[in-house]
C-alpha positions in Angstrom: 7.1 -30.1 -18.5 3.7 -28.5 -17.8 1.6 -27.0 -20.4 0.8 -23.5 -18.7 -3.0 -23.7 -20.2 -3.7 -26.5 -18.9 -1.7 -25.3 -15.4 -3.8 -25.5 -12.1 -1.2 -24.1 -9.9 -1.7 -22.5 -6.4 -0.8 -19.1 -6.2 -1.1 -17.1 -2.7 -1.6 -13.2 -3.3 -1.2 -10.7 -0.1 -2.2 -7.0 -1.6 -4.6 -4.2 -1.2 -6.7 -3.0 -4.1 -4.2 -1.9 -6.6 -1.9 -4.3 -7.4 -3.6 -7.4 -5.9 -6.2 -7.3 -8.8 -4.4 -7.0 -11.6 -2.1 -9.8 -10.9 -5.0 -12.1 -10.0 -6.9 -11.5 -13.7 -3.6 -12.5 -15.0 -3.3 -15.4 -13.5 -6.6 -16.6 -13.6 -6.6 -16.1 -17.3 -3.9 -18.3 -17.9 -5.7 -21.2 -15.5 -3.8 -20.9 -12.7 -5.9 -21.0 -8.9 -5.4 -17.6 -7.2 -6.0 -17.3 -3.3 -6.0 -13.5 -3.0 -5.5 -12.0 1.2 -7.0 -9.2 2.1 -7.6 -7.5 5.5 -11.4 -6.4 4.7 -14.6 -7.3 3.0 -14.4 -3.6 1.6 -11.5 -4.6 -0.2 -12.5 -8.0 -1.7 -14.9 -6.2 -4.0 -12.1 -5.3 -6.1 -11.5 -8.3 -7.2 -13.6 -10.2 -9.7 -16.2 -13.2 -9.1 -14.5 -16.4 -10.4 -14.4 -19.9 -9.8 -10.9 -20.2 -9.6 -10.7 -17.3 -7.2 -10.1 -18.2 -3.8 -10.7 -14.7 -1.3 -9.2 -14.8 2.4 -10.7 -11.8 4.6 -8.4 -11.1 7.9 -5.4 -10.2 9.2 -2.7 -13.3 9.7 -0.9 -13.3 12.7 2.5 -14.7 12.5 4.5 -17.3 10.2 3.0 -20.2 11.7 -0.2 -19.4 10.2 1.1 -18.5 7.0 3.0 -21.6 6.8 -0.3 -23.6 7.7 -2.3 -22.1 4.6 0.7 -22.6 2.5 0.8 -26.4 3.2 -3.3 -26.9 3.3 -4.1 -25.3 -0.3 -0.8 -26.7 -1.5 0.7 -23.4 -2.7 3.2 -23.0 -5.0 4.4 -19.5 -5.0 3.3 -16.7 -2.7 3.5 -13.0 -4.0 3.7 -10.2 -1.3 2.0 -7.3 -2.9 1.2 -5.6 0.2 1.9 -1.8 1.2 5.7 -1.1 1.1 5.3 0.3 4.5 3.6 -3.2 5.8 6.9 -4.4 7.1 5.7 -6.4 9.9 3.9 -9.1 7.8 5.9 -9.1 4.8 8.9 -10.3 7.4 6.5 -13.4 8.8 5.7 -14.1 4.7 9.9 -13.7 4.2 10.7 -16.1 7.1 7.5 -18.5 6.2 8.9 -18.7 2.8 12.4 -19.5 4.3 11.6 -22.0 6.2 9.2 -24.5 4.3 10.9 -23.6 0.7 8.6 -21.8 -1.1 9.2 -18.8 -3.7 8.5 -15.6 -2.3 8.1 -13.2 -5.1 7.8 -9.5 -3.6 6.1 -6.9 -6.2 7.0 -3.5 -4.9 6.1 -0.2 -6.7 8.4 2.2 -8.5 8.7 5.3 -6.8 7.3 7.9 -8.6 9.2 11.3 -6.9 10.8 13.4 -10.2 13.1 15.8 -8.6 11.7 19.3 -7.7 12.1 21.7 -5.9 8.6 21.4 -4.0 9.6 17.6 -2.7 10.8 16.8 0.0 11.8 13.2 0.9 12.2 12.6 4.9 12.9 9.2 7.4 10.0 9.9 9.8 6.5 11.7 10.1 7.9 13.7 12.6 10.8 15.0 10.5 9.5 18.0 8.6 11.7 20.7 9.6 11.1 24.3 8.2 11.8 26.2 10.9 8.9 27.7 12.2 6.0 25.8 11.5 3.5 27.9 14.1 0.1 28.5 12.0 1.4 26.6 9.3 -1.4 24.7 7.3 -0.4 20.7 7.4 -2.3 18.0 5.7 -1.7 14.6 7.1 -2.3 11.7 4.4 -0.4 9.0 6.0 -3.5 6.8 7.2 -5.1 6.5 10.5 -2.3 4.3 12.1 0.0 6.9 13.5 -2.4 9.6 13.1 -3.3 10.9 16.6 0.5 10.5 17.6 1.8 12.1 14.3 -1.0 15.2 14.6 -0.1 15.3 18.4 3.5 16.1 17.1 2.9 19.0 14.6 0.0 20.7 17.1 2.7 21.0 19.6 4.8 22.7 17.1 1.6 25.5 16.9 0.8 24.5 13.3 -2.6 23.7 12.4 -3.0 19.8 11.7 -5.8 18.7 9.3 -6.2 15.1 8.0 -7.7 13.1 5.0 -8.4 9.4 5.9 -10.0 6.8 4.4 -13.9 5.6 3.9 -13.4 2.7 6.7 -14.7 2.3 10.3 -11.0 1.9 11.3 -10.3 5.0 10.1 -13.0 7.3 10.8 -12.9 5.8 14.1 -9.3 6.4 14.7 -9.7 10.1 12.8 -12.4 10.9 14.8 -10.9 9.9 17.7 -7.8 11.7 17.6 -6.3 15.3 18.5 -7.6 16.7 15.7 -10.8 19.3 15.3 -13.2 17.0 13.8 -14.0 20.0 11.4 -10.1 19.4 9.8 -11.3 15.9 8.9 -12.2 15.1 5.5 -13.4 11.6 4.8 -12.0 10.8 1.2 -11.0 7.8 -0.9 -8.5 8.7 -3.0 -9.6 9.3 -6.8 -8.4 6.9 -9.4 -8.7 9.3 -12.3 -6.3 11.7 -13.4 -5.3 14.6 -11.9 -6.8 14.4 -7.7 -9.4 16.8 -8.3 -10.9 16.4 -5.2 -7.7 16.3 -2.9 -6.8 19.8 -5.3 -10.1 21.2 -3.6 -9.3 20.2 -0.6 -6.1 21.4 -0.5 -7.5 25.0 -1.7 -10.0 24.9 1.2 -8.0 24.7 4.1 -5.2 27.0 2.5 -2.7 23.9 2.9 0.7 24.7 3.1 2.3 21.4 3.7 1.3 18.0 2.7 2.6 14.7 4.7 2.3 11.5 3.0 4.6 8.2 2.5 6.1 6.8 -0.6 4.0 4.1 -0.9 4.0 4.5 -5.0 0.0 4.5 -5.0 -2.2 6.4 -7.2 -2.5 8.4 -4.0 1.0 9.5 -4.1 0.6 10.3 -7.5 -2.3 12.7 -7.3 -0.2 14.5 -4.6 3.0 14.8 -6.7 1.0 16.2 -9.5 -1.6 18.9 -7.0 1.5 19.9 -5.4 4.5 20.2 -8.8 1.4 23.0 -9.7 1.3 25.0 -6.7 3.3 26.3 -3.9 2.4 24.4 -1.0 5.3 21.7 -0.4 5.5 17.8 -0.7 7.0 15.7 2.7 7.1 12.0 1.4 8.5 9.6 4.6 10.9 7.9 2.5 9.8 3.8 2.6 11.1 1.1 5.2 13.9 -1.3 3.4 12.9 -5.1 4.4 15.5 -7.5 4.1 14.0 -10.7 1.9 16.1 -13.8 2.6 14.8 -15.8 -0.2 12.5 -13.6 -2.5 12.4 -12.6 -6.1 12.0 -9.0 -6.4 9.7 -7.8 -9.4 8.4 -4.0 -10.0 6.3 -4.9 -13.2 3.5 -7.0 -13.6 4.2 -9.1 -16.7 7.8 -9.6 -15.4 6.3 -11.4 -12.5 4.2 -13.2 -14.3 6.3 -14.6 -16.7 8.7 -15.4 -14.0 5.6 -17.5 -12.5 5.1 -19.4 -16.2 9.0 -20.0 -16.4 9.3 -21.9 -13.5 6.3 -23.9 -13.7 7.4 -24.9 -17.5 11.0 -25.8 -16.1 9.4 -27.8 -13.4 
């Protein structure tokens, strides 16, 4: 049995800037070593300076690589925090996981969505279907991935496609870039506070009738839920993608992962 203050364990975090964080203070507090992923400097600076803190900048490719950090910084458990919509590298951290016998603990974030009768849930960004959508006001907040093809979609149906995308060079780029007027692009990182202020103005600006995002649980989502339950425009959340875990431990509060982290390094 290990004495969990005295614990110098190896923990492996993949998130963004949410969730990522929060676990990592909680660990380091109670001694363990955190490694925390991330795909960009930008979002490094969420986390705090500390010796103990390990931060890995980049995108990882397949499960050979992941099993190759696992095995050189001797990690012990490995907690996939990243976007419930990030399917592709949360199956290479699954089949890593599988293969060399290592816990995966997944975090994934409650959905938020109370029933009304403004929400809409949908299986694709191409699904919103109200009939005639020609000079209909839609707001894209889905990121800049599938934004050209997604805006592509709803200009051919006549409506009138504006976007809000992220502070990032990807994502200007992309924005920018893309089908849409560069006047129905709003640069934006989404507020943290209560109540999406800003997204509320935005929304009142362009006379938005629809609003397309995914249920990614985020503050984000959040702010929309709340703009929207006020008003009459209507919500279109792309419901998210179900990723089969092999051999993971599935957790949707913080504590309860952490504690299941303590557990098994006592029993061990």
């Amino acid at each position: 049995m290990q004495n969990k203050e005295n614990c110098y364990e190896n923990v492996w975090i993949l998130s963004g800037t949410s969730d990522g964080p929060v676990i990592a203070n909680r660990l380091l507090e109670l001694n363990y070593s955190v490694f925390a992923s991330v795909l960009t400097y930008r979002a490094s600076q969420a986390y705090i300076k500390n010796p103990k803190l390990h931060i890995i900048t980049g995108k990882l490719n397949n499960r050979v690589e992941i099993i190759n950090f696992i095995k050189k910084n001797q990690i012990k458990y490995v907690v996939d925090a990243t976007h419930p919509f990030a399917v592709i590298i949360s199956k290479y951290l699954n089949d890593a996981c599988s293969e060399i016998n290592i816990p995966l603990l997944v975090y994934e974030r409650k959905s938020l969505v109370n029933d009304t009768d403004n929400f809409y849930y949908i299986n694709d960004l191409k699904d919103i279907n109200e009939g005639d959508l020609e000079n209909k006001n839609i707001l894209l907040a889905i990121g800049s991935r599938f934004l050209n093809d997604t805006a592509n979609y709803y200009l051919n149906c006549k409506a009138n496609v504006f976007a809000r995308v992220l502070p990032t060079y990807e994502s200007i780029t992309k924005a920018f870039g893309s089908c849409i007027k560069n006047t129905n692009i709003a640069i934006l990182e989404p507020s943290r506070s209560e109540g999406g202020i800003l997204e509320k103005k935005l929304c009142d600006l362009w006379g938005i009738d629809y609003v397309l995002c995914r249920e990614s649980g985020s503050y984000s989502q959040k702010h929309w839920e709340s703009i929207i339950s006020e008003s009459k425009m209507k919500l279109f959340l792309v419901k998210r993608p179900k990723v089969k875990n092999d051999y993971s431990y599935s957790f949707n509060q913080y504590q309860n992962l952490i504690n299941h982290i303590i557990k098994t390094n006592i029993d061990f």
